[in-house]
C-alpha positions as CSV (number, residue, x, y, z in Angstrom):
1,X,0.0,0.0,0.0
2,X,1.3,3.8,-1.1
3,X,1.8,5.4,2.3
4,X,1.9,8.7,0.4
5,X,-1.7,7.9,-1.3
6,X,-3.5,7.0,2.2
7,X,-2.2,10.5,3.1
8,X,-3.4,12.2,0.1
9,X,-7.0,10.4,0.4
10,X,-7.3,11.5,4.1
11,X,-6.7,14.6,3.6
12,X,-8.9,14.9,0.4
13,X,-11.5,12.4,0.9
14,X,-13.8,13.2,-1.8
15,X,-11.0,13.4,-3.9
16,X,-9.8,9.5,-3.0
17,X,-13.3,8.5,-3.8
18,X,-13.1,9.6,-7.1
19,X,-10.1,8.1,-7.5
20,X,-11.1,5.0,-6.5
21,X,-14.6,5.0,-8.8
22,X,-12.5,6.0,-11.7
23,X,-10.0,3.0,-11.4
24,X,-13.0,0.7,-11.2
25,X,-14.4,2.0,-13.9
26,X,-11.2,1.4,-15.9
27,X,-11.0,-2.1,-14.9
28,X,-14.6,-3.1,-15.3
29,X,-14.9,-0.7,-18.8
30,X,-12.2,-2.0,-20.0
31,X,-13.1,-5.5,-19.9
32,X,-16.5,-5.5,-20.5
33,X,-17.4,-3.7,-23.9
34,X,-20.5,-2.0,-22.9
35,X,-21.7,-0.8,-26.9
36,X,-21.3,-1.8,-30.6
37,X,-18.3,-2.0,-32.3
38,X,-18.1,-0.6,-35.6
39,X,-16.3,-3.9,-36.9
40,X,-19.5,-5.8,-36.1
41,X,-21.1,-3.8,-38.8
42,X,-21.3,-4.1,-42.4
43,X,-20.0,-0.9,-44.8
44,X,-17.0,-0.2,-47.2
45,X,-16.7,3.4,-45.8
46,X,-16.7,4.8,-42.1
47,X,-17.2,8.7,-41.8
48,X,-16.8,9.6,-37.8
49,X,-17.6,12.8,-36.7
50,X,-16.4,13.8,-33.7
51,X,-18.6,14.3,-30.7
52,X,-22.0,14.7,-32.7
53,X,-25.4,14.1,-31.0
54,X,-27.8,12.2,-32.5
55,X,-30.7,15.2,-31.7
56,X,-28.1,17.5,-34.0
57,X,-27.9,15.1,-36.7
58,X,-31.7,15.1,-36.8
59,X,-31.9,18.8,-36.7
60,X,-30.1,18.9,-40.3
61,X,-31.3,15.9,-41.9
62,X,-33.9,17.4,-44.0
63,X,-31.1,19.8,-45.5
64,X,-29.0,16.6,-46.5
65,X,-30.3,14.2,-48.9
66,X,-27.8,11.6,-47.7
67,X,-29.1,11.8,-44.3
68,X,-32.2,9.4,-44.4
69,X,-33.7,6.9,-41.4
70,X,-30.9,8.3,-38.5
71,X,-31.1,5.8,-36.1
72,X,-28.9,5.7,-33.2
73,X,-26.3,2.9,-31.4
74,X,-24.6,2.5,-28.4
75,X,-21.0,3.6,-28.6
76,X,-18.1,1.5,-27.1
77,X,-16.6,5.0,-26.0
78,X,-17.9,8.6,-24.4
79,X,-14.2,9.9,-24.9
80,X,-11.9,9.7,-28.3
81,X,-8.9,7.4,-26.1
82,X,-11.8,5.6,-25.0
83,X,-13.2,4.8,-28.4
84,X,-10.3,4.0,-29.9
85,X,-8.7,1.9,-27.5
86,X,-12.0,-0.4,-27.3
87,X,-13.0,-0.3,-30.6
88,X,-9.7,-1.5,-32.3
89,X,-8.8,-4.1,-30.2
90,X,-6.6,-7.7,-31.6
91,X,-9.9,-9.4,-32.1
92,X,-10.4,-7.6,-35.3
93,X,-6.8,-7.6,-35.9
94,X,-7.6,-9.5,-39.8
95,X,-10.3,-6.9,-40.6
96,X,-8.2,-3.8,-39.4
97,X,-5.1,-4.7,-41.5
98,X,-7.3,-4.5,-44.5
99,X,-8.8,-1.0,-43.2
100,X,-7.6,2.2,-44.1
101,X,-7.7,5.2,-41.4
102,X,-7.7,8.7,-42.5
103,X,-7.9,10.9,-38.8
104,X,-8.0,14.3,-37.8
105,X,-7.9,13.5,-34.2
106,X,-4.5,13.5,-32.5
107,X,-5.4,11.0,-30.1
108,X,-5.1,9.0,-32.8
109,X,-1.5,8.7,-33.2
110,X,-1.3,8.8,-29.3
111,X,-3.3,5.6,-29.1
112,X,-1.4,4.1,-32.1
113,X,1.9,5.1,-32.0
114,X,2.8,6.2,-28.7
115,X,1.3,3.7,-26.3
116,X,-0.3,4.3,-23.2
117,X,2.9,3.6,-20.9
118,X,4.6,6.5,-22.8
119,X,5.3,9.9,-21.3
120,X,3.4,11.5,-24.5
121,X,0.3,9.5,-23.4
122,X,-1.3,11.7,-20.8
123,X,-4.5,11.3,-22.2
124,X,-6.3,13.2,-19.6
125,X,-6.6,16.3,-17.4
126,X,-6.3,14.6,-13.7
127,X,-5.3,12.4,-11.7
128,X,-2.2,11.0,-14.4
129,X,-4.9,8.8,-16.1
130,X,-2.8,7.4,-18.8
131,X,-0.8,5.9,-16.4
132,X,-4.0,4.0,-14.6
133,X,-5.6,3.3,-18.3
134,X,-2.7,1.0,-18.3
135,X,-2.2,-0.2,-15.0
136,X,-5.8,-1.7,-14.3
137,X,-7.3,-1.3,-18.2
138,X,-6.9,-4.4,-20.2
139,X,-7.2,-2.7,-23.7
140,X,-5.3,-5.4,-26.4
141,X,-5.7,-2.8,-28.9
142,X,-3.3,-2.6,-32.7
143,X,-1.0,-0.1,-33.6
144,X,-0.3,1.8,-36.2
145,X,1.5,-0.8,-38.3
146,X,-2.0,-3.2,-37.9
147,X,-3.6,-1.1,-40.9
148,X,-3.4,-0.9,-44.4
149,X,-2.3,2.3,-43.5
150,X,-2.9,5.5,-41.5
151,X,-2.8,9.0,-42.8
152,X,-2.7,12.0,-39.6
153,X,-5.0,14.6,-41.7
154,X,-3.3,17.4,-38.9
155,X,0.3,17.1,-40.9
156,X,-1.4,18.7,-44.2
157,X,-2.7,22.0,-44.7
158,X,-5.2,22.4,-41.5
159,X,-5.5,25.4,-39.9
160,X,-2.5,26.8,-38.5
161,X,-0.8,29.6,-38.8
162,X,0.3,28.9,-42.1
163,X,-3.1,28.2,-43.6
164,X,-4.6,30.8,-46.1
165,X,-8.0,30.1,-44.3
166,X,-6.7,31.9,-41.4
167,X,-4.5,34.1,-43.0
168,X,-6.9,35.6,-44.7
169,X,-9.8,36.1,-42.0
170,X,-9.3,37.4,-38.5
171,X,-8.6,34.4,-36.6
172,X,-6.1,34.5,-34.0
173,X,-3.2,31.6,-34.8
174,X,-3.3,31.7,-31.2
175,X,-6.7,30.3,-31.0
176,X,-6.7,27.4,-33.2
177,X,-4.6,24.6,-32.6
178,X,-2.5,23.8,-35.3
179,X,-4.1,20.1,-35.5
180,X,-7.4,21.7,-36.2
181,X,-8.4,20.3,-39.8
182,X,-10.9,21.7,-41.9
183,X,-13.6,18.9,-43.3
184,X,-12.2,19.5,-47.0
185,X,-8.5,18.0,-46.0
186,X,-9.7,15.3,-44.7
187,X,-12.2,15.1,-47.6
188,X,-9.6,15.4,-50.2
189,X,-7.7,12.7,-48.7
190,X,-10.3,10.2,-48.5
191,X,-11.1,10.8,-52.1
192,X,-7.5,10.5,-53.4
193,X,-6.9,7.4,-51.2
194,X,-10.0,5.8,-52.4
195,X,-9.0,6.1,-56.1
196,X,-5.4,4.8,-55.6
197,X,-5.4,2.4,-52.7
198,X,-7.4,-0.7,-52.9
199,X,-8.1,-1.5,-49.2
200,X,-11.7,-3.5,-48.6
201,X,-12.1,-1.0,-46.1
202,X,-12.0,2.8,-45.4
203,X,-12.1,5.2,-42.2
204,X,-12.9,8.9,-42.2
205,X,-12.5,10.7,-39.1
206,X,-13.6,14.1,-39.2
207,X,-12.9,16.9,-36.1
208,X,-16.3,18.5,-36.8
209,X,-18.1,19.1,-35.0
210,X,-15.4,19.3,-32.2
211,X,-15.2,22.5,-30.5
212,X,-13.6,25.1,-31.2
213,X,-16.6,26.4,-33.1
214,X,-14.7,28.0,-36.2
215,X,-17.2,27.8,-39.3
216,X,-19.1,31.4,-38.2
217,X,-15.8,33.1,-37.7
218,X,-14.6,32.1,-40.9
219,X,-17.5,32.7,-42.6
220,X,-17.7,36.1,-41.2
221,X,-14.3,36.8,-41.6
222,X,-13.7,37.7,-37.7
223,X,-11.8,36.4,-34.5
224,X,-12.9,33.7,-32.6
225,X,-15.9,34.7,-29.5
226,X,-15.4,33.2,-26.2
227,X,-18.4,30.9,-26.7
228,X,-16.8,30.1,-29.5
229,X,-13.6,29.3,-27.8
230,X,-15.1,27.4,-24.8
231,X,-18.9,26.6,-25.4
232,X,-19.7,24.5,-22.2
233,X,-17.6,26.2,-19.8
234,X,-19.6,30.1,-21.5
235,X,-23.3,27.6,-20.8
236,X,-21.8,26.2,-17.1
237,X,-21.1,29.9,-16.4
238,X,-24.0,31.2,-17.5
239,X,-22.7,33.5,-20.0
240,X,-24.3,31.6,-23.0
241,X,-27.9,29.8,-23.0
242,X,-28.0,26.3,-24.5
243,X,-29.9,27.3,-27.5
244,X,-26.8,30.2,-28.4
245,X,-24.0,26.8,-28.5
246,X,-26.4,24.8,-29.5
247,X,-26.7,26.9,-33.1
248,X,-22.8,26.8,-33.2
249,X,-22.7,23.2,-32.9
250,X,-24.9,23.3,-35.5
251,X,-23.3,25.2,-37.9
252,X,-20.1,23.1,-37.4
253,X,-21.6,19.9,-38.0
254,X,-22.7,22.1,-41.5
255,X,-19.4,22.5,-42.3
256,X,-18.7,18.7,-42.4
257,X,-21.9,17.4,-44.0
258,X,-20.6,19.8,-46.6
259,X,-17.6,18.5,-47.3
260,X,-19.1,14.8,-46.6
261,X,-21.0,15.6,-49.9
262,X,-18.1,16.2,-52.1
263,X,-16.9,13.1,-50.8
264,X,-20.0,10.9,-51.1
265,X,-20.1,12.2,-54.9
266,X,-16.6,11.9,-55.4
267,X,-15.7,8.3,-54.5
268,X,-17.3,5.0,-55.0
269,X,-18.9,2.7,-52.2
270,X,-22.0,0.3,-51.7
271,X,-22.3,1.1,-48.3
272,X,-21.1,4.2,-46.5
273,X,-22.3,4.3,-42.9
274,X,-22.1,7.6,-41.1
275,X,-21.8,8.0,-37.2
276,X,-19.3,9.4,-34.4
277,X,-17.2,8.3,-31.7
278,X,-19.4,9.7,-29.0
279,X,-21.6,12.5,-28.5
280,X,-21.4,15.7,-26.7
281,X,-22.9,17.0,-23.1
282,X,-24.1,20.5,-22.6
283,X,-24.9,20.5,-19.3
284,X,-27.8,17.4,-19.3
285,X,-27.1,15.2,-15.6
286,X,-24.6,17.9,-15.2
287,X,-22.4,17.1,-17.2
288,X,-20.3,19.3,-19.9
289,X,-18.4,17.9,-22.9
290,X,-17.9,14.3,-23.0
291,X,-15.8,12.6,-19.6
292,X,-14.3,9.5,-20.5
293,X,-16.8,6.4,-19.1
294,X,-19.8,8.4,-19.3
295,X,-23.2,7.0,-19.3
296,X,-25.2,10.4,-19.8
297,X,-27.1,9.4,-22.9
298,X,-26.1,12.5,-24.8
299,X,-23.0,11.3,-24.7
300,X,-22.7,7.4,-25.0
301,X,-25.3,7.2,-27.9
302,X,-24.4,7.8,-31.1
303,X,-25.8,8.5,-34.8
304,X,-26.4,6.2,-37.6
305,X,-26.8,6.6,-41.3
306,X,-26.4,4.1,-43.7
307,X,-26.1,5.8,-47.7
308,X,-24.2,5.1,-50.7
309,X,-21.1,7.1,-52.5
310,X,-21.0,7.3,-56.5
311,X,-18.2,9.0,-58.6
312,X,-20.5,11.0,-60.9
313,X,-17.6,12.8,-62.3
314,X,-14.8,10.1,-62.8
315,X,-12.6,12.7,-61.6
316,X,-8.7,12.1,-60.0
317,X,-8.0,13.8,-57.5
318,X,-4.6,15.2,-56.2
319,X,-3.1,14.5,-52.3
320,X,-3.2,17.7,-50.3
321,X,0.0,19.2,-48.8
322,X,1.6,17.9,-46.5
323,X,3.4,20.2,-43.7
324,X,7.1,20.2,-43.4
325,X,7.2,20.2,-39.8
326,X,3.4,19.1,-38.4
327,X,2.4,19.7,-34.9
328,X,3.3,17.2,-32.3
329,X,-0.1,15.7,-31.1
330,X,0.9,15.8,-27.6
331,X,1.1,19.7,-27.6
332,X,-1.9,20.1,-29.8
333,X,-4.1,18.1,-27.1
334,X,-3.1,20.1,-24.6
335,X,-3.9,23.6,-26.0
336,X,-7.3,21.9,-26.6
337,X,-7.4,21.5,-22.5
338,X,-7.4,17.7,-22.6
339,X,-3.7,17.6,-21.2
């Protein structure tokens, strides 16, 4: 027994308790896969957004014609680590290594590359959590080398401070992570990779609609509001109403149907399924965001589209840039707030 934590938990008993909760939740979660995995369905192409709701997927279905019959599923995650570290696990090892993964989340390569037991792995905000994921977690999941390949859509063109998108309005560099990646990279990607790879299987994880909220600003050609910056904590605060982020969220899960479009006309599939890694909380149960083992529904239930992609054009399509010297994602998670 750690002398030092019996300490620590006397003195912070509500803290200890936590503590405690939190480690049997990694041990139980981690064992027990509480949710679908995407392997156990049938498609040719996986689009992910990040953190979309069901009820906001709904809310713009009329405006999408690829959008029909949303249902919703269980997801095996409420947090991106979470996901990814249940959801590609060594029982669909054979599957995987004939999957492409095109992902604009850095947790991503953390998960993949790094390893939980490295210091880059921090994948949360307290408490040294990567370093309990793999101390009482019993994950078994691939790495990097396990697919037909894996593309980081951050190291193109995203949205740092050497992007013409944010040259050319009045976002602050300062306010956008570097990792940040527009819809149309990871867009472009998919579409090349589909017409020169020939992998039975293909992965498409958008950021959007991930805060921060950037579509608006763009749009408008301004800097980045607060609510913008940090929607829950502006509704937790009471400086922004639910409907005001809500309408932001929104508009950012616009921005990727958009590009989903291109893509869906641009490619060929039979069966393209849409959905997300986990939803996002604003403020329902009390809850913000989306904690890692979360049960608020809002969180752990996810949408479901099923829709086809045809190459109307026949068109070829050209890789994007890639940057000479990308983000690391450790940094760029941690000017998001997760580190």
């Amino acid at each position: 027994m750690n002398i030092e934590l019996i300490f620590r938990g006397l003195k912070n008993p509500i803290g200890a308790i936590k503590y405690i909760i939190q480690n049997l939740k990694i041990i139980i979660f981690s064992r027990i896969k509480l949710g679908k995995n995407i392997y156990e369905d049938d498609w040719d192409v996986l689009i992910i957004l990040d953190a979309c709701r069901v009820d906001a997927l709904k809310h713009v279905h009329g405006e999408y014609g690829f959008l029909d019959n949303i249902a919703s599923v269980t997801s095996l995650g409420s947090h991106s680590a979470e996901f990814m570290l249940q959801t590609f696990s060594q029982k669909h090892k054979k599957i995987i290594s004939q999957t492409g993964l095109i992902s604009a989340n850095p947790f991503s390569k953390v998960i993949f590359e790094y390893g939980l037991n490295a210091p880059e792995s921090s994948v949360a905000h307290n408490l040294r959590l990567a370093e309990r994921l793999e101390k009482f977690g019993s994950w078994n999941t691939v790495s990097k080398d396990d697919f037909a390949f894996v593309e980081y859509a951050w190291e193109y063109a995203g949205l740092g401070k050497n992007n013409s998108l944010i040259n050319h309005s009045n976002i602050s560099a300062h306010d956008v992570p570097e990792y940040i990646t527009p819809p149309e990279i990871v867009t472009s990607l998919g579409i090349n990779k589909s017409l020169t790879t020939d992998c039975n299987r293909l992965i498409l994880h958008y950021w959007q609609p991930h805060t921060p909220y950037l579509h608006s600003a763009i749009v408008e050609s301004r800097g980045l509001r607060e609510v913008e910056k940090r929607p829950r904590l502006c509704i937790k605060e009471g400086k922004a109403d639910f409907d005001a982020v809500y309408q932001l969220y929104v508009d950012e899960l616009r921005w990727a149907l958009d590009s989903i479009s291109t893509l869906l006309s641009s490619i060929d599939a039979d069966k393209v399924v849409i959905t997300a890694d986990h939803g996002e909380a604003f403020g329902e149960f009390g809850t913000y965001g989306h904690p890692i083992f979360s049960w608020v529904p809002q969180v752990k239930r996810v949408p479901r589209v099923e829709t086809q992609a045809k190459n109307a054009n026949h068109r070829s399509h050209n890789m994007p840039h890639k940057n000479d010297n990308p983000a690391n994602p450790t940094e760029l998670l941690k000017r998001l707030g997760y580190l």
